[in-house]
N, C-alpha and C positions, 0 to 999 in steps of 0.2 A: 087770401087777403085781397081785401079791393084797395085797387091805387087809384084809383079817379081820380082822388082829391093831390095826389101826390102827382101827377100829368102837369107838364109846361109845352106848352104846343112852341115850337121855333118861330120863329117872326117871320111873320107874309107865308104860312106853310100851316097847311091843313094832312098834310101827309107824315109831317116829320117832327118828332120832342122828344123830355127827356123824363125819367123818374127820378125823382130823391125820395129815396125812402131809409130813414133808419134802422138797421140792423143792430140793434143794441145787444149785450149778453152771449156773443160768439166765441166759441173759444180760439183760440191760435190756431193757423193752421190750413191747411186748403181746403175749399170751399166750394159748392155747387149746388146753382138757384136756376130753377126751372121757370120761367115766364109762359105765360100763357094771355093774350090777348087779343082784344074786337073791336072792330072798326064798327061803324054806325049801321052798316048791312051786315053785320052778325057775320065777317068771313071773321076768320081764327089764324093766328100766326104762332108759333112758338119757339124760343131763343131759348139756349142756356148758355148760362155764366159761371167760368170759372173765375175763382178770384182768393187772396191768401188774407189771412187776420192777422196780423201784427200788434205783439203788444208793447212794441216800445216806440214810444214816443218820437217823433224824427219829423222834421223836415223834409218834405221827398221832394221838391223841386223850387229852384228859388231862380227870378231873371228880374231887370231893372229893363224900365223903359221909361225915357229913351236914353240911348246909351249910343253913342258921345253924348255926355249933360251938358245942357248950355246954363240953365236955369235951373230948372228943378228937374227931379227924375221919381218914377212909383216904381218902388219894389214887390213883384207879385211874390208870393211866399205859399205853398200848396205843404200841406202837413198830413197827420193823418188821426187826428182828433177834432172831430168836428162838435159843436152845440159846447164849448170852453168860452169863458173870456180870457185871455194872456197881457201879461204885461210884457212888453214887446222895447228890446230893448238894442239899437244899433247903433252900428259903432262905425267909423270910418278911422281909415289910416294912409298913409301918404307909402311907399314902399322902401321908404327906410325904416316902417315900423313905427312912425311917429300916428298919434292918434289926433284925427285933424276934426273930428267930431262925434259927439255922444247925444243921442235924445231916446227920451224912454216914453211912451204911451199905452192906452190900453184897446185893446181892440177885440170885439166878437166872433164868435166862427158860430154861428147859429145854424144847423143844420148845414153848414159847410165846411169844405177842406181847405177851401181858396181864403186869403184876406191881401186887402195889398196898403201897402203906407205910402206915404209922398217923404220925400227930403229937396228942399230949396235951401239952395246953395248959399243964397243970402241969409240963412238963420244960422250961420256958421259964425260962433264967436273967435274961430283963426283962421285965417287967411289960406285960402283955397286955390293954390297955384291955376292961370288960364290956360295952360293944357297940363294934365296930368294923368295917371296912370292910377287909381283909387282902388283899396281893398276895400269892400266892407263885410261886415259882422251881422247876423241879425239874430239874436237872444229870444224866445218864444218859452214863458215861465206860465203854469196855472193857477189855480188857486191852489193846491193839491200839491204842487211843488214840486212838476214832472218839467223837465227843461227840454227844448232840441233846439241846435244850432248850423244851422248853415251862410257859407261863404261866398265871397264872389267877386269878380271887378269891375270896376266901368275907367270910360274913360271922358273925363273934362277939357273940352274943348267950346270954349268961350271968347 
């Protein structure tokens, strides 16, 4: 397979990028992909990857910045379904369990794992204590009606 077209060179760097390239139709399971590539003088390198297929649906890494919120805060959310759109659905709660906000969106993962949302504190129809201690929720549904959900805290200070 030729990746050319799938090469992102890093910014200010002639030496160093990345591949995205879809592996569609894998089944479960561990995994081993042999690279082979050339630099513009035809030297040759070679890497292999190991790597596991999962087929359930999950969340694998969720963080908010910036955290203390003063204002607003963006939730990065890393999955492991990429080219989906999800209806995205977060939740906040104060830690006695009270739910101090709810907003639902829809966002794309088009050839990605990564998507991130914003929450500003002023679109909050209840009153958002000026320091607090905050759970929230984050709901990732497809069309297809595969769900994963992960948690997390921040902390408001205003």
């Amino acid at each position: 397979i030729v990746l050319n077209d799938y090469y992102e060179a890093d910014t200010n760097s002639y030496q160093k990028g990345t591949i995205v390239y879809p592996l569609n139709g894998l089944e479960p399971g561990e995994h081993k992909l042999l690279v082979k590539i050339w630099d513009v003088q035809n030297q040759s390198s070679t890497a292999e990857i190991h790597f596991i297929v999962d087929d359930e649906f999950k969340i694998t890494h969720m963080s908010n910045y910036p955290n203390p919120v003063q204002f607003d805060t963006n939730f990065y959310i890393k999955h492991n379904l990429p080219g989906h759109v999800f209806d995205v659905q977060l939740d906040i709660f104060n830690l006695a369990g009270q739910q101090v906000h709810q907003s639902m969106q829809k966002i794309s993962s088009n050839n990605t794992v990564e998507n991130t949302i914003n929450w500003d504190i002023s679109q909050s129809t209840t009153h958002i204590p000026r320091r607090a201690i905050l759970v929230y929720r984050i709901l990732l549904q497809n069309s297809e009606g595969q769900k994963a959900t992960g948690t997390g805290k921040m902390i408001i200070n205003y």
